[in-house]
C-alpha positions in Angstrom: 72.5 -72.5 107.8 72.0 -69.4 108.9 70.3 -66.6 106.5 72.5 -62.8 106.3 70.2 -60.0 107.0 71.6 -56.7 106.9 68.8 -55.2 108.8 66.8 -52.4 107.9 68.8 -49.0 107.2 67.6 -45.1 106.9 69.7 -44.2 103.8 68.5 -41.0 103.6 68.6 -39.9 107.2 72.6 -41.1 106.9 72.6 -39.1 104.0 71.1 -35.9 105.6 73.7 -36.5 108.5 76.8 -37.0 106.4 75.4 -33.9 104.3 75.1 -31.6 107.8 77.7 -32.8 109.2 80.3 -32.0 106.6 78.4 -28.5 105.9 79.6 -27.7 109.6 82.7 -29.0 109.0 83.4 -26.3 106.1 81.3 -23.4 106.9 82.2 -23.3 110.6 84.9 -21.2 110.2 82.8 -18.7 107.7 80.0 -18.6 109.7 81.8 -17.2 112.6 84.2 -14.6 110.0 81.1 -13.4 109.0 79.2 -13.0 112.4 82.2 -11.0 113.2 82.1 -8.8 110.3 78.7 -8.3 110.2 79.3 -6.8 113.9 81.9 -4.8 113.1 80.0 -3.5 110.3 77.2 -2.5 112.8 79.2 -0.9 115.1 81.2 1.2 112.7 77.9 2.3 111.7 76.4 3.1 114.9 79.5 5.0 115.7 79.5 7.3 112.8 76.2 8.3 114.1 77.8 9.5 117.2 80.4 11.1 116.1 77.9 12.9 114.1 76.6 14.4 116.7 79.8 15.5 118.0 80.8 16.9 115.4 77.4 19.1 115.0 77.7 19.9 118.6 81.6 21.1 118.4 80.4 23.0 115.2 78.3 24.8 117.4 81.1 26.1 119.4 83.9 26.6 117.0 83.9 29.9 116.0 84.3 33.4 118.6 81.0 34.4 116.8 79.7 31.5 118.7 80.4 33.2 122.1 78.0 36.3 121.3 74.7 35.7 123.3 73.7 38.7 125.4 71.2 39.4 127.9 68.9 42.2 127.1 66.8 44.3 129.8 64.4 47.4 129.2 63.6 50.0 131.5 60.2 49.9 130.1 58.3 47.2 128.1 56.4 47.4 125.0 58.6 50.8 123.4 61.7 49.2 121.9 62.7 45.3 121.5 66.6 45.2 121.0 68.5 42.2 120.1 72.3 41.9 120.2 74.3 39.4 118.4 77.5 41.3 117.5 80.6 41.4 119.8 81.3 45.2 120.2 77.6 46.5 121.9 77.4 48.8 124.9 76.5 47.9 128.6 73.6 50.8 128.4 71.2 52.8 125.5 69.4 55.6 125.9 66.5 55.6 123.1 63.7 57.4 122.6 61.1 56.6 119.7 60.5 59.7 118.1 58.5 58.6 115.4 56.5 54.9 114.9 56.1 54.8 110.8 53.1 53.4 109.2 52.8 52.4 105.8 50.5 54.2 103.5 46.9 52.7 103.6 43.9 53.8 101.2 40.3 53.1 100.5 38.9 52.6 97.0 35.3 52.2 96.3 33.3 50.0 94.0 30.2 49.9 93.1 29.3 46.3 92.6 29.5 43.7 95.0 32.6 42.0 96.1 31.7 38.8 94.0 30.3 40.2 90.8 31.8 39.6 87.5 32.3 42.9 85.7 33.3 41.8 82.8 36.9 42.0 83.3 39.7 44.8 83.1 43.0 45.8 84.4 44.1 47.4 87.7 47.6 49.3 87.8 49.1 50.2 91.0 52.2 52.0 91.8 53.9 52.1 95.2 56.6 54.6 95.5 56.9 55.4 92.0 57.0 51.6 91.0 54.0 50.0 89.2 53.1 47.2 88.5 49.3 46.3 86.0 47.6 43.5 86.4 44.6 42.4 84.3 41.8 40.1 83.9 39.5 38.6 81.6 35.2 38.1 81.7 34.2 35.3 83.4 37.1 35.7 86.5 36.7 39.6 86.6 34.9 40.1 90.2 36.8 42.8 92.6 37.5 39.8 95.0 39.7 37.6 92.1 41.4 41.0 91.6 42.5 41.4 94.8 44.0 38.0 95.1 45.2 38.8 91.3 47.4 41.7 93.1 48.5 40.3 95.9 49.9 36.9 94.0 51.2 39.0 91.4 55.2 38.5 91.1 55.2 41.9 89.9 53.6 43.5 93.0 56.1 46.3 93.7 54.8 45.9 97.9 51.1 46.3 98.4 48.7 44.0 100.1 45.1 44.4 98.6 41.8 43.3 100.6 37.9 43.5 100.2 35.9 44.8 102.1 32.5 44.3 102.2 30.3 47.3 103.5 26.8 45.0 103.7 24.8 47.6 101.1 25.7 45.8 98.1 28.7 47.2 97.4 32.4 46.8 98.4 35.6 48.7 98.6 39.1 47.8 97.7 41.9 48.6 100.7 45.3 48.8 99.9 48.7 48.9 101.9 51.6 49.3 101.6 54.3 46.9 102.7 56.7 49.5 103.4 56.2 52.2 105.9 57.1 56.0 104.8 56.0 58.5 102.7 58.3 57.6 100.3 55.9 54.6 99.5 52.5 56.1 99.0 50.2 54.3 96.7 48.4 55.0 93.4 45.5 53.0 91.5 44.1 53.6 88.2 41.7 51.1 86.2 40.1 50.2 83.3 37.2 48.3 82.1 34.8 46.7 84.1 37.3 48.2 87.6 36.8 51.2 85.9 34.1 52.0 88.5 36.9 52.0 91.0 36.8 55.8 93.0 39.6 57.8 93.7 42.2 56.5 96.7 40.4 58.0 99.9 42.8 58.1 102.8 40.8 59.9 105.5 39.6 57.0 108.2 43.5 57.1 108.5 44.3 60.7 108.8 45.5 59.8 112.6 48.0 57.7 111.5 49.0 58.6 108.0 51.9 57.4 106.3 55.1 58.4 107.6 59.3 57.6 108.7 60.3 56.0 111.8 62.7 58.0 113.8 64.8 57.1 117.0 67.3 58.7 119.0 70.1 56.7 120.6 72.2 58.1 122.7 71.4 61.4 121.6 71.7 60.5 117.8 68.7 60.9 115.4 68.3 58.2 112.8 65.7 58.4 110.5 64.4 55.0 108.9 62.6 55.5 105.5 61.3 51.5 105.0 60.7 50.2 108.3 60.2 50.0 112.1 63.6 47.9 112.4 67.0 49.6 112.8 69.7 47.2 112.2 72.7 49.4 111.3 72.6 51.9 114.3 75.0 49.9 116.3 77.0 47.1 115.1 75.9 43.8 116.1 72.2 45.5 117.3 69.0 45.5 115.9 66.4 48.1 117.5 62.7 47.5 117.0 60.5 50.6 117.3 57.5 49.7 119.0 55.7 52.8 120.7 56.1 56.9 121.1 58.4 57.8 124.4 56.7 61.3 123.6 56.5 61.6 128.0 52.6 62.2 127.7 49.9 60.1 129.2 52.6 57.7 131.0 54.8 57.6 128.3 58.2 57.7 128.7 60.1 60.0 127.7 63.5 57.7 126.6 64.1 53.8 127.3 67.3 52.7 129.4 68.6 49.3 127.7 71.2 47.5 129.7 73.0 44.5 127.3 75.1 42.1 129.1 76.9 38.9 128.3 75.1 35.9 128.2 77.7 32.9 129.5 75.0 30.4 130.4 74.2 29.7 126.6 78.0 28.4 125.7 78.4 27.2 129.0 74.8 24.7 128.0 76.6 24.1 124.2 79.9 23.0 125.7 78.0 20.7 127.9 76.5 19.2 125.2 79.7 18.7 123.2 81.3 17.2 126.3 77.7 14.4 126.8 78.6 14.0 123.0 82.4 13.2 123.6 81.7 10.8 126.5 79.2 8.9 124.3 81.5 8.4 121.8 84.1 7.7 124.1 81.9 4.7 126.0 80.5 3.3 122.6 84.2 2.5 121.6 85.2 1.3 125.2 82.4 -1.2 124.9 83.3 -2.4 121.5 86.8 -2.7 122.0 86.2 -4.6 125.4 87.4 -8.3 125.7 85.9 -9.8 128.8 88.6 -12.6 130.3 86.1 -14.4 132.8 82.9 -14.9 130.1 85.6 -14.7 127.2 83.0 -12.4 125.3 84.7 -9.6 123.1 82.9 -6.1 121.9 81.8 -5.5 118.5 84.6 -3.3 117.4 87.3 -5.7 119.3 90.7 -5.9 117.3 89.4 -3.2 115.0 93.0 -0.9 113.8 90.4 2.0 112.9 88.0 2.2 116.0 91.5 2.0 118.6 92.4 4.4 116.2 89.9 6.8 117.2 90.1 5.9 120.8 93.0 7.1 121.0 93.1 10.5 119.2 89.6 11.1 120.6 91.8 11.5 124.1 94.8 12.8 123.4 92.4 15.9 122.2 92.1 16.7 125.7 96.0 16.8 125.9 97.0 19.4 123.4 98.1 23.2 124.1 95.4 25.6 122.8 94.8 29.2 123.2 97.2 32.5 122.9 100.6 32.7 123.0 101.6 33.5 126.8 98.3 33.1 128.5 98.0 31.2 131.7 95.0 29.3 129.9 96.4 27.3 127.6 94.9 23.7 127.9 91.6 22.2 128.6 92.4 21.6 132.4 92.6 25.4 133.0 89.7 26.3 132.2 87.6 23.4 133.7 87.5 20.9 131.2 89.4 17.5 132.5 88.6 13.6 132.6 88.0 12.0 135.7 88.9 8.6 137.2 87.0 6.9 135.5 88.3 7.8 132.3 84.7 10.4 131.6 85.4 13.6 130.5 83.8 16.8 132.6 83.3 20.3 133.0 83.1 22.6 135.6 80.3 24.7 135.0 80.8 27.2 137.8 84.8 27.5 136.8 84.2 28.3 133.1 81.4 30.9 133.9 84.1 32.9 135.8 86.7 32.8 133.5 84.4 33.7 131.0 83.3 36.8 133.0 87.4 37.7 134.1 89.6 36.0 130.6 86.9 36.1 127.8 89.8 36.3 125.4 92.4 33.3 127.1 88.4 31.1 127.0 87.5 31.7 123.7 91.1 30.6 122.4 91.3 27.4 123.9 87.8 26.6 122.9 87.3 28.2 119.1 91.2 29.2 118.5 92.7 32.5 118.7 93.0 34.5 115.8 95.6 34.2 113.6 99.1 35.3 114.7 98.3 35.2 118.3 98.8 31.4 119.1 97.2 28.1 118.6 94.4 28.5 115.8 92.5 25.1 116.3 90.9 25.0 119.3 89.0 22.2 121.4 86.2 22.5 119.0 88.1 22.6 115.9 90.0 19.8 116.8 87.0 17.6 118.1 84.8 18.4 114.7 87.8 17.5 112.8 88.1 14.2 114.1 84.9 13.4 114.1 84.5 14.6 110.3 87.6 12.7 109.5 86.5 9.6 111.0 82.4 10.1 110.9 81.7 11.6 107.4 79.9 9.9 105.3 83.1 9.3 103.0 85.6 9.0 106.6 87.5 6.4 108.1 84.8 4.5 109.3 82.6 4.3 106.8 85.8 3.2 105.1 86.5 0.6 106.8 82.8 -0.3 106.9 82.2 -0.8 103.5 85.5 -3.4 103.7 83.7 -4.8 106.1 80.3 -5.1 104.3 82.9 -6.3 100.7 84.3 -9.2 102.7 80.7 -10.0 103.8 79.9 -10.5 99.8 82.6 -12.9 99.3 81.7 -15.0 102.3 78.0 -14.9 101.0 79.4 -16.4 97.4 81.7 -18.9 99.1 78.8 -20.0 101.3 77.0 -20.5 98.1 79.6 -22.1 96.6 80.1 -24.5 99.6 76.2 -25.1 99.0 76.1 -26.1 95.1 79.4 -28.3 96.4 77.0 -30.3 99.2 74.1 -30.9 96.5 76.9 -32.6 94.4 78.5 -34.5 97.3 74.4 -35.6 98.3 74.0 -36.8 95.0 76.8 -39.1 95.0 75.9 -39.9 98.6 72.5 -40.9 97.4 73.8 -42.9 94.5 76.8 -45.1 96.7 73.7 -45.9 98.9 71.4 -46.8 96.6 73.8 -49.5 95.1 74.9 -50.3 98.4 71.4 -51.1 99.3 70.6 -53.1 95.8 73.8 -55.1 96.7 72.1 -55.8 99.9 69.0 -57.2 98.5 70.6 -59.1 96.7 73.2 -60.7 99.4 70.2 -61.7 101.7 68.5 -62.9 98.5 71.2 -65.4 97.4 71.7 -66.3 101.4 68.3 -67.2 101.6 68.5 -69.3 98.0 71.6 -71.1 99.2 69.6 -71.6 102.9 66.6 -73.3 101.1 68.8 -75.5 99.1 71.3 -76.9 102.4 67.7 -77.6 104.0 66.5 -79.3 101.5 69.8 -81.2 101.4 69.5 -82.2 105.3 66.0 -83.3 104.7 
């Protein structure tokens, strides 16, 4: 008689099999949901940072104030610096700088050293009629803690104050005044241990006392009581004072300034927003791709939002803009246009000439014309609004993100689920084999009982 073996079985590599086998079985399915979400997610994400920068570099080009860059050239350098950044400046200025002001400058003397401790006091000092007092106390009462007393003061009315050592033991206190102009002269009195302090001696600076600018533009006289800067001449200028034009000793006697447009500056911002637009445009292209022959889709493929955006993103480009009546009225007139390939472009060379011949018709299409005159949204407003709308931090797409990211959290707690659900099912697993492999024992036991006994028999 033949004894039943059942042979020898790995219980708990079955187990581990049946275990893995059936965890693929039910999470094969999640696993690739939440690959694809976790993609989407992504890409969302990485698209809002493009359209970011669209819309910063629309923003930069939305506005007619955005179109005021000028070219400024001097006759002569170092006598006037003029900027212009308004929209109504001349093509030439005649100015002459009748007057450089200087603020009011003074010498006090003191009879200790810079660093000695007096024994404390006050200082008050009044520039143009406004004081201020400052005061100090033994043990922090040197001339050099009281000049850096004054000068971080928050009541300093506008005077610097500095030591200045003269290398005989004792020091003097300069002052100055922030403020050029008579109308800001200085005045010091002291008390205590700075009561030592001499008399405000304004002669090493006789040559150069204080005193008013004064230009003359175009034959005008303006008188500036504060400053070396003229901001209110000319709308939209600012005129610097630099040096006499007295005609003496190569002087000068007036400064031609020629201002000009400056096209190349929004010519280089709307080449930028145009790089932006085809960024964005070629980040959705490639997400929303589907390739037939390697059967690999984008990120962002079948995503409502991001063909969403595709779409309006182009039909931008399609729109009428610009005043009511003029020839320029769309983004193809003025060289803005997409190519063949489906990238946007711009002709340099044909917007710089219509800038210089139909500033207006340009500016409208590209920041909006003003109101009553036609289309108020231009290509920039319409671009920044998009992007804004789709790319802001609380947009579309961070919208649709954070569904994204919510359905990721419920595939995380039914993968978990599925998990405690696979201990439970390896449990019993472990148990049915267990008994299976008792039962087994005890088979080839009684098979080999029953084997002895026939042998015995035949014996």
């Amino acid at each position: 008689m033949a004894v039943i073996d059942f042979g020898s079985t790995d219980y708990s590599a079955l187990t581990s099999s049946l275990v893995d086998a059936q965890r693929q079985q039910r999470l094969s399915s999640i696993l690739a949901r939440e690959d694809k979400y976790e993609a989407r997610a992504g890409g969302l994400s990485t698209m809002s940072t493009v359209l970011s920068s669209l819309s910063s570099s629309a923003a930069r080009v939305d506005s007619p104030v955005d179109f005021r860059s000028y070219t400024v050239s001097n006759s002569e350098d170092g006598y006037v610096s003029v900027t212009a950044t308004g929209s109504s400046v001349p093509d030439n200025l005649q100015i002459e700088v009748l007057k450089v002001g200087n603020p009011d400058r003074a010498l006090s003397s003191f009879g200790s050293s810079s660093d000695t401790d007096v024994g404390g006091g006050s200082a008050t000092i009044s520039v143009g009629g406004d004081s201020f007092t400052v005061t100090m106390g033994a043990g922090s009462g040197s001339l050099q803690e009281l000049a850096a007393e004054i000068n971080g003061s928050l009541d300093n009315t506008g005077v610097t104050a500095t030591v200045i050592n003269d290398g005989a033991g004792t020091s003097q206190l300069y002052l100055a005044s922030h403020d050029i102009g008579t109308a800001n002269n200085i005045t010091l009195s002291a008390t205590g241990g700075f009561a030592s302090l001499g008399a405000l001696d304004r002669t090493n600076f006789s040559d150069a006392p204080a005193s008013d600018a004064e230009i003359r533009v175009n034959g005008v006289t303006i008188t500036n009581t504060s400053s070396n800067t003229f901001d209110s001449v000319i709308p939209g200028l600012t005129i610097d004072a630099l040096k006499l034009t007295n005609g003496t000793e190569g002087a000068p006697s007036s400064v031609t300034v020629s201002i000009e447009p400056d096209y190349s500056e929004i010519v280089s911002q709307l080449v930028t927003m145009v790089a932006d637009f085809n960024d964005a445009r070629s980040l959705l292209r490639e997400g929303l791709a589907y390739d037939v022959t390697t059967r690999q889709a984008g990120a962002l493929y079948g995503d409502a939002t991001a063909s969403g955006l595709d779409r309006k993103l182009s039909s931008v480009f399609t729109g009428t803009f610009g005043l009511d009546g003029a020839n320029l009225n769309a983004p193809t007139r003025i060289g803005i246009e997409f190519d063949k390939e489906g990238n946007l472009t711009l002709d340099e060379a044909r917007l710089t000439s219509l800038l210089q011949t139909n500033y207006d018709e340009v500016v409208a299409v590209i920041s909006g014309a003003p109101s009553g005159q036609g289309q108020t949204t231009g290509i920039a407003d319409a671009l920044k609004s998009l992007a804004e709308d789709f790319g802001g931090a609380t947009g579309t797409l961070a919208q649709q993100r954070d569904e994204y990211l919510e359905r990721l959290k419920d595939i995380d707690t039914q993968k978990t689920r599925i998990e405690t659900q696979l201990v439970s099912y390896e449990a019993i697993l472990v148990r049915q084999f267990a008994a299976l492999e008792a039962l087994q024992s005890q088979i080839e036991g009684t098979s080999s009982f029953l084997d002895g006994q026939f042998n015995q028999s035949s014996s």
